[in-house]
Biopython code that builds the backbone (N, CA, C, O; Angstrom):
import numpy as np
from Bio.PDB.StructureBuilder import StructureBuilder

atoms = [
    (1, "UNK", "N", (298.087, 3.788, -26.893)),
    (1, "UNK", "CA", (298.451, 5.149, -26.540)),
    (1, "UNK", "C", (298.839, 5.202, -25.064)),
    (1, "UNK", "O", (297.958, 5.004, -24.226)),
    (2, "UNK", "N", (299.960, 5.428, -24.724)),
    (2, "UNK", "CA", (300.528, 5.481, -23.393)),
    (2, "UNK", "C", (299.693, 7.184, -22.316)),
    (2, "UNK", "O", (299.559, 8.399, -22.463)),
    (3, "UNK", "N", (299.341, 5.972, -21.206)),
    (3, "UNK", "CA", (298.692, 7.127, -20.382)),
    (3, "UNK", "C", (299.469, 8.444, -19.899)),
    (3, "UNK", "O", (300.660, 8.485, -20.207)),
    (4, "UNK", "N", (299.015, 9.376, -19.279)),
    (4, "UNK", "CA", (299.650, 10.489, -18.721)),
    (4, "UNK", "C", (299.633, 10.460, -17.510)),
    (4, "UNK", "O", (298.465, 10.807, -17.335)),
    (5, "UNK", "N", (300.165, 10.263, -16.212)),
    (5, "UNK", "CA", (300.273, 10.038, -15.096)),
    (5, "UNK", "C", (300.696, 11.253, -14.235)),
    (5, "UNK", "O", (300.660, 11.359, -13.009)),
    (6, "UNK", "N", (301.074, 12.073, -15.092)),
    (6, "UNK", "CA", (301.780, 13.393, -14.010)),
    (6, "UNK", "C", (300.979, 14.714, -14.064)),
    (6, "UNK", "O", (301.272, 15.771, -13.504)),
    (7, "UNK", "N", (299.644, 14.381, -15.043)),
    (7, "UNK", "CA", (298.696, 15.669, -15.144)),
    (7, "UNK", "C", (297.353, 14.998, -13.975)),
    (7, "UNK", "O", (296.507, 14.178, -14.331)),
    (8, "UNK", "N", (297.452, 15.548, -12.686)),
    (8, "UNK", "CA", (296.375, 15.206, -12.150)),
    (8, "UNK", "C", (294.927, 16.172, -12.160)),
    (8, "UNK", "O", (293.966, 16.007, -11.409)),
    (9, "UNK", "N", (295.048, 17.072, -13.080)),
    (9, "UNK", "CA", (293.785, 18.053, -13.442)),
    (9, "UNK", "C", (293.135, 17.525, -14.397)),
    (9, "UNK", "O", (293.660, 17.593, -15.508)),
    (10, "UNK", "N", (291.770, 16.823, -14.261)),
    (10, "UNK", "CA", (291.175, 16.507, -15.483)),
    (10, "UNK", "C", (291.115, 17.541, -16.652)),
    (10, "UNK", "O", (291.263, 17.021, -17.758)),
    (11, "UNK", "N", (290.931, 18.889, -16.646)),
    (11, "UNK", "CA", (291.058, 19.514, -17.354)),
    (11, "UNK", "C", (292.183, 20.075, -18.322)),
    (11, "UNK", "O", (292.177, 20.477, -19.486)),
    (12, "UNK", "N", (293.215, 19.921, -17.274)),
    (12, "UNK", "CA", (294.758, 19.400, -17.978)),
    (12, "UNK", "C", (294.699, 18.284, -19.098)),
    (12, "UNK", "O", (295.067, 18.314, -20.273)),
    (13, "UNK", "N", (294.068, 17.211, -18.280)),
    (13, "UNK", "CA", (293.822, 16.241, -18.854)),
    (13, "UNK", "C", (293.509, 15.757, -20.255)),
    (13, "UNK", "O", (294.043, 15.052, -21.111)),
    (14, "UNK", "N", (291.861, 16.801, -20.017)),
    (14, "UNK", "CA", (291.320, 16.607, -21.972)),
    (14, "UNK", "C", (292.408, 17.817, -22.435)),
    (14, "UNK", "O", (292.737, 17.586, -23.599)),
    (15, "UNK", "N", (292.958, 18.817, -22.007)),
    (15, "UNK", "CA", (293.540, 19.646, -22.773)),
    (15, "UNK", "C", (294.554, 19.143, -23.672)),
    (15, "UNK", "O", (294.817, 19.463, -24.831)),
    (16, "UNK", "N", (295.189, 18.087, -22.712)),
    (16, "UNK", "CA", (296.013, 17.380, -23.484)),
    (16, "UNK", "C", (296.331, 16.738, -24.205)),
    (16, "UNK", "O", (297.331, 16.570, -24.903)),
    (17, "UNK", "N", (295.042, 16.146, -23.991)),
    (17, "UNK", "CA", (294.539, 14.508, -25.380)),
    (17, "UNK", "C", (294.069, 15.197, -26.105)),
    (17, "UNK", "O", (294.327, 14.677, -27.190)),
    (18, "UNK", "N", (293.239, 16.509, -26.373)),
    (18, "UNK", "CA", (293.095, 17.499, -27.462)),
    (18, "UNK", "C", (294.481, 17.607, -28.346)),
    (18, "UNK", "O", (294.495, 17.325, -29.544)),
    (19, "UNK", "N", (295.512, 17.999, -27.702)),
    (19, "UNK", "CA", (296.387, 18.347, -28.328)),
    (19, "UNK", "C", (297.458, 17.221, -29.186)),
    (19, "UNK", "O", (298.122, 17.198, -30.222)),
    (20, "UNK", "N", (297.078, 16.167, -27.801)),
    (20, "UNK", "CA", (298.065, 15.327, -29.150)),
    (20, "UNK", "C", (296.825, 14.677, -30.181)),
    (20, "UNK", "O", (297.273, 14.513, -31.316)),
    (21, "UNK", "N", (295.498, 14.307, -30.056)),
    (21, "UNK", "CA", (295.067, 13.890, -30.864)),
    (21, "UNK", "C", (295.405, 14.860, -32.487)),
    (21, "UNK", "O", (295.613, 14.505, -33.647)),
    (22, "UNK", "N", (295.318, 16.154, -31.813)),
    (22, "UNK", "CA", (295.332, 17.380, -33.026)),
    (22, "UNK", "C", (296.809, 17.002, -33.680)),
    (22, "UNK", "O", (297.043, 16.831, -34.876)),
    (23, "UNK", "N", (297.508, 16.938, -32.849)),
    (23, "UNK", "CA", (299.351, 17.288, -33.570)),
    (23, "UNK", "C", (299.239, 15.588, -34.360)),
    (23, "UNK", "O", (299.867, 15.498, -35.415)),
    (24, "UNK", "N", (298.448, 14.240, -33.865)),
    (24, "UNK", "CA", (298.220, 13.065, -34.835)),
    (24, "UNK", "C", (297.377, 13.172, -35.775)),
    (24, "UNK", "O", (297.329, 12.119, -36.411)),
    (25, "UNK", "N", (296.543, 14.117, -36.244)),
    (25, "UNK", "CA", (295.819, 14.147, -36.903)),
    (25, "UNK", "C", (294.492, 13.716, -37.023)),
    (25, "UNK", "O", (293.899, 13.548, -38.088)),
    (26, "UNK", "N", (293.913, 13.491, -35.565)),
    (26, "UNK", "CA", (292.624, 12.561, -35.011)),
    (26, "UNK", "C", (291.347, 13.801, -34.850)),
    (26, "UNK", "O", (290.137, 13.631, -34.704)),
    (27, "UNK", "N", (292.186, 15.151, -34.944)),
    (27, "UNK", "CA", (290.626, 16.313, -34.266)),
    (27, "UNK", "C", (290.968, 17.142, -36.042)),
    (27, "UNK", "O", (290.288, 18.097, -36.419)),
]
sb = StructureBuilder()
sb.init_structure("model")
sb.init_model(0)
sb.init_chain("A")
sb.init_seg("    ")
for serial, (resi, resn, name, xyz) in enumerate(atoms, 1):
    if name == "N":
        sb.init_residue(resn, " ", resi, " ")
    sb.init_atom(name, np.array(xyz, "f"), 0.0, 1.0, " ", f" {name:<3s}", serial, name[0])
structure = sb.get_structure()
């Protein structure tokens, strides 16, 4: 899984891996 480098807010952060885990079908 390729990192995210341009969200420097951890909270950005999990928001984001929330979302793609959700749109892959992982949450």
């Amino acid at each position: 899984m390729p990192h995210v480098l341009l969200i420097e807010d951890d909270a950005s952060v999990r928001d984001g891996m929330e979302l793609v885990l959700r749109r892959h079908g992982y949450g």
